[in-house]
C-alpha positions as MATLAB code, in Angstrom:
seq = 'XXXXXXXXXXXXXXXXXXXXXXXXXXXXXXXXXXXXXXXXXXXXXXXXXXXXXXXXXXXXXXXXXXXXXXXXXXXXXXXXXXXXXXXXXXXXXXXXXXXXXXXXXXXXXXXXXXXXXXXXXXXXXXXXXXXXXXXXXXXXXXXXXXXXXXXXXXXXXXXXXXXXXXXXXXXXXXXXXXXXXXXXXXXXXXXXXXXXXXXXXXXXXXXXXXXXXXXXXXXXXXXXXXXXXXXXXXXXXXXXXXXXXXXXXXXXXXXXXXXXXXXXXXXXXXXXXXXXXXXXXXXXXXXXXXXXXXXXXXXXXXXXXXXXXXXXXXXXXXXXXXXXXXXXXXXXXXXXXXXXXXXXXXXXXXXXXXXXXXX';
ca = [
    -156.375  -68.182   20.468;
    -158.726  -69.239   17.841;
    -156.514  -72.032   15.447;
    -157.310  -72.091   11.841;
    -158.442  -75.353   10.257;
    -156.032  -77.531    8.761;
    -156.662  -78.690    5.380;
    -153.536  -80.704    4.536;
    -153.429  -82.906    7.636;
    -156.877  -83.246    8.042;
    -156.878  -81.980   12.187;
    -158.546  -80.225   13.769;
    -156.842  -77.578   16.983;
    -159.392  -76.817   19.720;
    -159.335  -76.180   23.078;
    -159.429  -79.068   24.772;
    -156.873  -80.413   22.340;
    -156.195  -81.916   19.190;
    -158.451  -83.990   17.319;
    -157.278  -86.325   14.218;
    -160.708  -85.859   11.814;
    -160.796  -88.343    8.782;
    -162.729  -86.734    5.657;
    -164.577  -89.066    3.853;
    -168.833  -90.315    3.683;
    -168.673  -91.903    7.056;
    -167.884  -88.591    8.689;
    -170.123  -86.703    6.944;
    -172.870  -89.144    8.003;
    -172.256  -89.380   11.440;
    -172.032  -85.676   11.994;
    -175.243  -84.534    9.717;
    -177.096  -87.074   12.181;
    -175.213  -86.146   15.598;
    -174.341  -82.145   15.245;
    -176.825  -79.722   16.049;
    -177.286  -76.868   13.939;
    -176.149  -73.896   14.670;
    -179.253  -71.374   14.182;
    -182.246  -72.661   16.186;
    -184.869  -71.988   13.111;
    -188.092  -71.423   13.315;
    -189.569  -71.004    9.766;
    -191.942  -68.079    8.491;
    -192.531  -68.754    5.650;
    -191.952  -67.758    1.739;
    -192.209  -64.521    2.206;
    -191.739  -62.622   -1.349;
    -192.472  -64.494   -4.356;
    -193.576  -63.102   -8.291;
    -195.686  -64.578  -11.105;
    -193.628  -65.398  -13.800;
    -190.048  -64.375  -12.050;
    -187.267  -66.843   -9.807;
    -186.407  -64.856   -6.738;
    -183.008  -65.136   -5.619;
    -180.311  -63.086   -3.576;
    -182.274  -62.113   -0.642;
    -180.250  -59.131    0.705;
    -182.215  -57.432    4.213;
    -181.932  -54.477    5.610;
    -183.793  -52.028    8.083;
    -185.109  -48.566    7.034;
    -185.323  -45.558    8.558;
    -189.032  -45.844    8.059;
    -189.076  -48.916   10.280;
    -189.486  -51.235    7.313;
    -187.565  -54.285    5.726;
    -185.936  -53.146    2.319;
    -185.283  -56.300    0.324;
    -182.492  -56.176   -2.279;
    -183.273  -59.046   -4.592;
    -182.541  -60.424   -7.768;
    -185.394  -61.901  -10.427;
    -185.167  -63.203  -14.158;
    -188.281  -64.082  -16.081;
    -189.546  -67.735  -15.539;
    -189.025  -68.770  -19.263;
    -185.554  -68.730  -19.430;
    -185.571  -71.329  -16.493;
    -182.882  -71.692  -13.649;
    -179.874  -70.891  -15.188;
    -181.236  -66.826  -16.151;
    -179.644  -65.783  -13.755;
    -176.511  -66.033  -15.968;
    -177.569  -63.715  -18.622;
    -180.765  -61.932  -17.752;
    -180.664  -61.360  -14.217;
    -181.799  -57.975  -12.459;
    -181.793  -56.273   -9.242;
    -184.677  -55.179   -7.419;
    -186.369  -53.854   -4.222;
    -189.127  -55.215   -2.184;
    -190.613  -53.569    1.067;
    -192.439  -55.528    4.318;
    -193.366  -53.936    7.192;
    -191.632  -56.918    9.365;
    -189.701  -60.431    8.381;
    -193.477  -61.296    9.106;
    -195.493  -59.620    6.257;
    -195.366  -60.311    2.953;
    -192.896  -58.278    0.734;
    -194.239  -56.277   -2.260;
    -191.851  -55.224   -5.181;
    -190.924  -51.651   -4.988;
    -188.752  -50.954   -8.223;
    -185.679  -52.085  -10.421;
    -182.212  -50.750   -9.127;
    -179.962  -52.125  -11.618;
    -180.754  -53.770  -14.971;
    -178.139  -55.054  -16.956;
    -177.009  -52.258  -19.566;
    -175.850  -54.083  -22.889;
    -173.430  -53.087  -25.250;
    -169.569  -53.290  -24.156;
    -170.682  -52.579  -20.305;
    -169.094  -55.040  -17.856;
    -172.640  -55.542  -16.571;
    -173.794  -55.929  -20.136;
    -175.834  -59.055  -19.522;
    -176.652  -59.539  -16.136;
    -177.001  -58.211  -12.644;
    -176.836  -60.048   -9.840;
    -176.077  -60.976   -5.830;
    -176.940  -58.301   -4.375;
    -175.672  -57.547   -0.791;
    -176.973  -54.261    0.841;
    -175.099  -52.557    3.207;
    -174.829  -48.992    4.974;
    -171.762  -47.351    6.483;
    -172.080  -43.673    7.939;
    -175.206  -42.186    5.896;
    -174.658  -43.581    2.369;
    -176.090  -47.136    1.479;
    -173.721  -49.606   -0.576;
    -174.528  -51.747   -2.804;
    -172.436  -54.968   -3.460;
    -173.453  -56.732   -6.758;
    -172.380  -59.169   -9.962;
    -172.374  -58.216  -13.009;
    -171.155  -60.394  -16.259;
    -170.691  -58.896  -19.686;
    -171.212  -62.148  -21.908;
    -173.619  -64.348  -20.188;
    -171.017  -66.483  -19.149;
    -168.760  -66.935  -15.810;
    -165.892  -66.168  -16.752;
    -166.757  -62.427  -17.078;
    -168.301  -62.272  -13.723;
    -167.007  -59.305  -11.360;
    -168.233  -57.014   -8.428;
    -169.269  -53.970   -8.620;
    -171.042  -51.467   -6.284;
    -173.727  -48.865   -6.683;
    -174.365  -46.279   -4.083;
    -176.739  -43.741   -2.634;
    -178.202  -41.743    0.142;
    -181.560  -43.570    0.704;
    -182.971  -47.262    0.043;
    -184.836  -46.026   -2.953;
    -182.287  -44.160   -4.487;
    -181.141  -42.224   -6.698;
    -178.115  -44.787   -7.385;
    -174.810  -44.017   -8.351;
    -173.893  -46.994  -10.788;
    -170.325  -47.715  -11.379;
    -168.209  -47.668  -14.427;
    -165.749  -50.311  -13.629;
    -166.016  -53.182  -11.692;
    -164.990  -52.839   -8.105;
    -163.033  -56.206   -8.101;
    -160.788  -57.945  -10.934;
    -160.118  -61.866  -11.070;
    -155.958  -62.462  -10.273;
    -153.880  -63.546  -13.803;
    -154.080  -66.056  -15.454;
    -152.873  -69.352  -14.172;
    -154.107  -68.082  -10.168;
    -156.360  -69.490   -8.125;
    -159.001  -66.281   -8.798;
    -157.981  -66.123  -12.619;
    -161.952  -67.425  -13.515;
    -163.815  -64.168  -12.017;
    -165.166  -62.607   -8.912;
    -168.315  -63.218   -7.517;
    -170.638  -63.443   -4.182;
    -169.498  -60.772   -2.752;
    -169.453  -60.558    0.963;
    -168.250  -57.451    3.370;
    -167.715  -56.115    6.767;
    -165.769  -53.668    8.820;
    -162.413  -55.261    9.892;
    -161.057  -55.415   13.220;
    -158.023  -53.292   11.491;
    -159.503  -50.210   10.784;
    -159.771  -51.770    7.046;
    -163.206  -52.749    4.838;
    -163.106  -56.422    4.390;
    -164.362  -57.677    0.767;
    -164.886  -61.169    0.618;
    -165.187  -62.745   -2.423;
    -165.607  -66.344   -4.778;
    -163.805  -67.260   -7.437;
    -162.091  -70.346   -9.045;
    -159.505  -71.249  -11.925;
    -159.799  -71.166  -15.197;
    -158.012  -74.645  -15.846;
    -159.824  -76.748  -13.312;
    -162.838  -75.458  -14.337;
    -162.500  -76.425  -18.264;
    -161.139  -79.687  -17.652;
    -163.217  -81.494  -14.962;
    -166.044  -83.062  -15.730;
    -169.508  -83.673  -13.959;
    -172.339  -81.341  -12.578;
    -169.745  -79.096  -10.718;
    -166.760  -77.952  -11.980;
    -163.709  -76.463  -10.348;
    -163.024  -75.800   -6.556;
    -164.928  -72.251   -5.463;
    -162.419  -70.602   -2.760;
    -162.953  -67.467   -0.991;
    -160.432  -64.638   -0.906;
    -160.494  -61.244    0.926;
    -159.412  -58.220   -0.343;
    -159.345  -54.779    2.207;
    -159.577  -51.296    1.703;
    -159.327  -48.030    3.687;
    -163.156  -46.933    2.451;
    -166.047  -48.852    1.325;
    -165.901  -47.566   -2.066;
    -161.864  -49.172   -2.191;
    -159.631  -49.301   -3.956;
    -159.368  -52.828   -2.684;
    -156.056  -54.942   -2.545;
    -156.305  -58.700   -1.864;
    -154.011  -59.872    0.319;
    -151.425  -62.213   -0.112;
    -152.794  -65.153    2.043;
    -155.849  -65.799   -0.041;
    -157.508  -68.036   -0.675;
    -158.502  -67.862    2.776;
    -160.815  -70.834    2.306;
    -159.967  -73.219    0.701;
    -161.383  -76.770    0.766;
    -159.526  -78.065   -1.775;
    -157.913  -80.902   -0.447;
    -160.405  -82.691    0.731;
    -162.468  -85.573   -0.830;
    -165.310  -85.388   -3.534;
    -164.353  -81.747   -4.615;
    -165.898  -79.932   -1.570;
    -166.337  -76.360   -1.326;
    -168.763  -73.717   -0.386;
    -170.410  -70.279   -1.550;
    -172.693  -68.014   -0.827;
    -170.835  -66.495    1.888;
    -172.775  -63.305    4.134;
    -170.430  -62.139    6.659;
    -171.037  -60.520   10.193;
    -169.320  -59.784   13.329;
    -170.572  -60.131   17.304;
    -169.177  -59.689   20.018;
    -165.690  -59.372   18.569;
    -165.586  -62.451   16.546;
    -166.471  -62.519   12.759;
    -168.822  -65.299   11.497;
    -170.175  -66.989    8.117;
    -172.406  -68.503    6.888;
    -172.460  -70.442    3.736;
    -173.899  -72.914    1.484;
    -172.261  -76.397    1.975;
    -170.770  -77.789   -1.662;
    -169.762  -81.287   -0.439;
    -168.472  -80.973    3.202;
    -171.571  -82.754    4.575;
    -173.394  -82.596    1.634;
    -175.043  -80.291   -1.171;
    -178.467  -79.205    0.767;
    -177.040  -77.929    4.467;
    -176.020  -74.718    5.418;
    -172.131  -74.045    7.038;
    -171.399  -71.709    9.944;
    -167.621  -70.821   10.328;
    -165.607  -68.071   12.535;
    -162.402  -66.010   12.836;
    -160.996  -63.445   14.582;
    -158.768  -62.058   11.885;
    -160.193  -62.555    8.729;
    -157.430  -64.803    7.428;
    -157.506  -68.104    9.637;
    -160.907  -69.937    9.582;
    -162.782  -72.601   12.176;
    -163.473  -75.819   10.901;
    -167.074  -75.753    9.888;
    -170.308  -76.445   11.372;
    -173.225  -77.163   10.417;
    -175.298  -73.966   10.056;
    -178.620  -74.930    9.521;
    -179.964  -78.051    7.293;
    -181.873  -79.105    4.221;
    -185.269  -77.597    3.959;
    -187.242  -80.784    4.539;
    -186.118  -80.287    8.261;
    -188.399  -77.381    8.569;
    -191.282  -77.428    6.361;
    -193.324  -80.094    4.331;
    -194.253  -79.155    1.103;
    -195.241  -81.167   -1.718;
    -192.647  -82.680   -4.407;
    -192.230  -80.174   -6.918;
    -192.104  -80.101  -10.502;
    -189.427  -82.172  -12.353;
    -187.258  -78.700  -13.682;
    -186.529  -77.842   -9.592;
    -183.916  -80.138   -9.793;
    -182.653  -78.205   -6.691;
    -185.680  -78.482   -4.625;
    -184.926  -78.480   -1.262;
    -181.774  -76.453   -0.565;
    -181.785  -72.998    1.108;
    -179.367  -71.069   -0.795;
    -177.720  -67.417   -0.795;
    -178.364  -66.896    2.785;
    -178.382  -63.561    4.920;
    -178.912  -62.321    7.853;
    -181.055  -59.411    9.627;
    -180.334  -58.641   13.178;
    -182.886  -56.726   15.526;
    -183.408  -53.325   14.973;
    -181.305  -52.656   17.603;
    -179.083  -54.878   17.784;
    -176.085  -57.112   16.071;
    -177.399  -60.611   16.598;
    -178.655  -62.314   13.929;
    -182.481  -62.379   14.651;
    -183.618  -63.334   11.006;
    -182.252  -65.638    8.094;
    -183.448  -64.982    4.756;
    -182.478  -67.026    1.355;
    -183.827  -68.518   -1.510;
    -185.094  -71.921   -2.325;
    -186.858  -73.609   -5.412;
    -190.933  -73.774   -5.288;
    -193.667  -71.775   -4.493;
    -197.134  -71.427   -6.258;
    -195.301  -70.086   -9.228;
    -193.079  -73.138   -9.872;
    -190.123  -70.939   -9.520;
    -187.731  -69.775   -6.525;
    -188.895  -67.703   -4.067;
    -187.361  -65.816   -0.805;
    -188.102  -67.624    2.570;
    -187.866  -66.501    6.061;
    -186.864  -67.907    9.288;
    -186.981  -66.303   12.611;
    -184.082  -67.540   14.504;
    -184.489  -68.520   18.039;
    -180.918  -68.782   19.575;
];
């Protein structure tokens, strides 16, 4: 039976037995120089990029017409990295394989304005498709600010629409003084083991967030919240967070979750916040949804896998693979491809890269 990781006492339950695991720089050193990864990468390439536009939020899917549909999300280069707060849109791109190049296909959701809940941006998109309809997870903020952040989801019966756009948001932070009480954000989903619709999502509190101080503020957790359809309602559940790395040193955490399941075991993977370090990716598994391994490291800082020059002095992030997804074979549920985004490119921007992964 697969033993959830123990944040309090710092162990760790396997099967050979119990291991004491002390948190702190020396640890993180000796495993990001001793673990393997575990995706086998081999890298393609930067695969979809636009003049005058940061590419983030690679979301992959395969069409019926054989082709890679790529759910993205792009703000214009002047209003620099932080746009995505308050200008951010979603879009489609099209390749005939993770090889090609993508080419931008047309703008599913813009952000609307007014006293919408998606007045100001739209963002993290995550495509999905259950039976014949296509669903699509996204953010949406109504101020240009975090703290109005929630998940919606559009839907329709083919990748190029026509898309049914929602009213309300699909997901609403907890009250105020909760863990969630800040928003909801990166959302992440799969069919349970249950006979429920699983709906990860990030969020953090208010409090924490207004009164620490540095770069990165508050402690991002990840909740779940199920439902009998895709389209909900959805009603967390009362273990949540279900990840929550709060107790450990130097404010560690982790986002960007994408969520899949083989051969009867769910999986994710994330972006590290402070566990090893900022630039790494995490892999973690359950079989329940509720109790999480302790994690691994997924895959690591881009340097690893490609040289490219140093970049301008505004990619302060250079370097990091972030928002990652998957793409499995046509046919299949492995993993075969892992997409994200990462600062550079000819445009001085972000861009969507590709790696093929091996094992």
């Amino acid at each position: 039976m697969e033993k959830p990781f123990t944040r309090k006492e710092f162990l760790q339950t396997s099967a050979l037995g119990i291991t004491a695991v002390v948190f702190g720089s020396s640890f993180t050193r000796l495993l990001a120089s001793e673990e393997k990864p575990y995706f086998d990468l081999k890298p393609i390439g930067r695969q979809f990029s636009l003049e005058g536009y940061y590419i983030w939020c690679s979301s992959p899917i395969w069409g019926e017409d054989g082709k890679v549909h790529l759910f993205y999300s792009r703000w214009k280069k002047e209003k620099g990295m932080g746009g995505w707060l308050n200008g951010s849109e979603i879009c489609r791109a099209e390749a005939d394989s993770p090889w090609h190049k993508f080419e931008h296909k047309q703008v599913i959701l813009a952000p609307r304005g007014g006293e919408f809940w998606d007045a100001t941006t739209c963002h993290n998109p995550l495509i999905k498709k259950v039976g014949d309809e296509y669903y699509l997870f996204f953010m949406g903020n109504s101020n240009g600010k975090t703290n109005t952040k929630r998940i919606g989801l559009a839907t329709a019966k083919s990748l190029s629409g026509i898309w049914t756009r929602p009213e309300e948001p699909l997901l609403l932070p907890g009250k105020e003084g909760s863990w969630d009480d800040h928003c909801t954000t990166n959302p992440a989903f799969v069919e349970g083991n249950d006979g429920k619709y699983w709906l990860f999502y990030k969020s953090w509190n208010t409090g924490e967030y207004e009164t620490q101080k540095g770069s990165v503020r508050g402690n991002r957790k990840y909740g779940v919240a199920k439902a009998d359809s895709p389209k909900g309602p959805y009603i967390k559940v009362p273990e949540n967070p279900v990840i929550d790395f709060s107790s450990l040193p130097d404010n560690a955490q982790l986002e960007d979750a994408f969520i899949w399941k083989q051969k009867g075991k769910f999986h994710m993977v994330a972006r590290d916040m402070g566990f090893f370090n900022h630039a790494y990716g995490l892999h973690l598994t359950t079989k329940n949804g509720l109790y999480w391994s302790k994690p691994e490291i997924a895959y690591l800082s881009m340097g690893n896998y490609v040289n490219e020059p140093d970049p301008p002095k505004h990619l302060k992030r250079f370097g990091r693979l972030e928002r990652p997804m998957l793409l499995p074979d046509k046919n299949g549920e492995k993993p075969r491809f892992l997409f994200g985004a990462t600062q550079g490119g000819d445009f001085e921007t972000s861009t969507a890269f590709v790696f093929e992964i091996l094992k």
